[in-house]
N, C-alpha and C positions, 0 to 999 in steps of 0.2 A: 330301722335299727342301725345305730353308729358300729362300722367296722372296727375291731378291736386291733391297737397295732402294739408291738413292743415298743417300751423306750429305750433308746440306747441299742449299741449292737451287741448280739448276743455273744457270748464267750462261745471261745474256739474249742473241739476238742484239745486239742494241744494246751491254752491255753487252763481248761478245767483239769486236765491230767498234770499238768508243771504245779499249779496250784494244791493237787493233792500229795503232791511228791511223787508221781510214777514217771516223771519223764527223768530226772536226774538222779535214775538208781543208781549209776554207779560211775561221776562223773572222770575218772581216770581211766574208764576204760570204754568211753566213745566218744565217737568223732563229733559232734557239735557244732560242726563246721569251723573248728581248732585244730584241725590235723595238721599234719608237716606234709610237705606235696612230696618230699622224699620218701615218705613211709609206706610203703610197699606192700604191708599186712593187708588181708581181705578180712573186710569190714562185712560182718552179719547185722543186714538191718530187723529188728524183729519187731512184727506189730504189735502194741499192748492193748489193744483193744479187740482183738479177734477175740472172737465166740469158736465153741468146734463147731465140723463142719456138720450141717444138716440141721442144728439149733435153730430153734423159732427164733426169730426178732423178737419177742418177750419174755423169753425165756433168762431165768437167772442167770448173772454171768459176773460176780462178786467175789471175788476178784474174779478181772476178766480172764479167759485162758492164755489167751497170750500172753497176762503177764506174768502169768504162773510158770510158763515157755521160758520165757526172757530169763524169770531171776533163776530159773534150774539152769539154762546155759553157763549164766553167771559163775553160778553155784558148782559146777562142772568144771569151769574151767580155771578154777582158786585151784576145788579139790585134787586138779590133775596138774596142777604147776602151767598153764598155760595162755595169761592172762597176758600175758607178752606176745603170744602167735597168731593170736583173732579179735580185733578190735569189735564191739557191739556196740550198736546204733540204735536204742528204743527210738520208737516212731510212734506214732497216732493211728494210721491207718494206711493199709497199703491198698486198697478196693479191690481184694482178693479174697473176700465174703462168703462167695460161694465155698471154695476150697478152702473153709475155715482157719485154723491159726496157719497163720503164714510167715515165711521170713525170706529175705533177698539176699544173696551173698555179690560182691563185689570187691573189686581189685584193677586198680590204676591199668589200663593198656589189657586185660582181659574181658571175655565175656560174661557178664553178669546172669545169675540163676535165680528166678523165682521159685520155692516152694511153698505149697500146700500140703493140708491132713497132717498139720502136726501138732504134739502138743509135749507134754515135758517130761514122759519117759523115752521120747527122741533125744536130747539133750545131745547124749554121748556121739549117738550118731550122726548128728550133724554138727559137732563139733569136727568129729574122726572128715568128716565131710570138705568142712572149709578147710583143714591140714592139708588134705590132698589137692583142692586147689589150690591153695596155697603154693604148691611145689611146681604146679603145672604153671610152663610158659604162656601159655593163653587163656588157660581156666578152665578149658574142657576137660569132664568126669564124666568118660566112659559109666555106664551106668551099670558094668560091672566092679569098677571100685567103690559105687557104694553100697552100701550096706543093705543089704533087704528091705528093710522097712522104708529106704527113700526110693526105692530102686523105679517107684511111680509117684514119688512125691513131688517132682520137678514138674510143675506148671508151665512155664514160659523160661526162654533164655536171649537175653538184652545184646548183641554185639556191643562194642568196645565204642567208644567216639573216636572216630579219624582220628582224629589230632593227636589223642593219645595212645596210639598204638607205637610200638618200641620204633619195629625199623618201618622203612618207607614201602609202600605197595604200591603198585601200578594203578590209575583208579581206570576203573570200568567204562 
C-alpha cells in the first residue's frame, strides 16, 4: 500500500487564522513587528487559539476562547479610554495548553509575565494588571497589587535581555 503524502505545505496556524481575519483584529493597536523602539507601553501578547484550561483536544472551541479574551480586552480597553496605555499583540499560540487561555505581558528593559486560567470576564483585571506594570520600573507585580483572580494566574516570569535593561549591572 502507497504511503499517502500531502501536496504542498500545509498552512500555518497563523497563516489559517490571518486568512480568516483573527490575526488583524485591530491593527492600530498592536505591535506587528511595526512598533517605535521608543515606545515604552507594555505590550499584552494574547493567544487566539487557546481553549480553557482542562478542555479535551476535541472539544468545541468556535470561536476559540482566547479569542473571545482578546477581543473583551479590546473591548475594555475603548470602553475604559485606554487604548493609548496597553498595546495588544494577537498571537497563534503561546504552548501554554495546559494552563488554558493564556496571555504574556511585556515591556522594553522589564521582566516579562506569563499568565494562565484566563478568560474574558478577566478582561478588566488584567488590563487593571498591565497599568501597574506599566508604572513599575522593572515590571515586577507584587502579587498583592493584583487583583484576586490573577493573584495565581502567573505561570512563569521571562527576565529582561541584557542588552536592554536601562542602567549598566555588574555581570556575574
Amino acid at each position: 500500500m502507497a504511503s499517502m503524502r500531502m501536496q504542498g505545505p500545509r498552512p500555518s496556524v497563523a497563516a489559517a487564522l490571518a486568512a480568516a481575519g483573527k490575526i488583524l483584529v485591530d491593527p492600530d493597536n498592536r505591535t506587528n513587528g511595526q512598533s517605535d523602539p521608543r515606545d515604552r507601553r507594555p505590550v499584552l501578547h494574547i493567544c487566539l487559539t487557546c481553549r480553557p484550561a482542562g478542555a479535551a483536544p476535541d472539544a468545541p472551541n468556535d470561536p476559540a476562547a482566547g479569542s473571545r479574551f482578546h477581543d473583551a480586552v479590546l473591548s475594555r480597553l475603548r470602553d475604559r479610554d485606554l487604548e493609548s496605555s496597553v498595546r495588544v499583540n494577537p498571537i497563534s499560540c503561546m504552548a501554554n495548553c495546559e494552563q488554558g487561555c493564556s496571555a504574556a505581558l511585556s515591556a522594553p528593559g522589564k521582566w516579562s509575565y506569563i499568565a494562565g486560567f484566563l478568560d474574558a470576564g478577566l478582561a478588566d483585571d488584567v488590563i487593571d494588571y498591565a497599568l501597574v506594570y506599566a508604572a513599575s520600573r522593572t515590571g515586577v507585580v507584587m502579587p498583592s497589587k493584583r487583583a484576586p483572580s490573577l493573584r495565581d494566574a502567573i505561570v512563569a516570569r521571562v527576565p529582561a535581555h541584557p542588552d536592554d535593561i536601562p542602567e549598566q549591572r555588574d555581570s556575574a
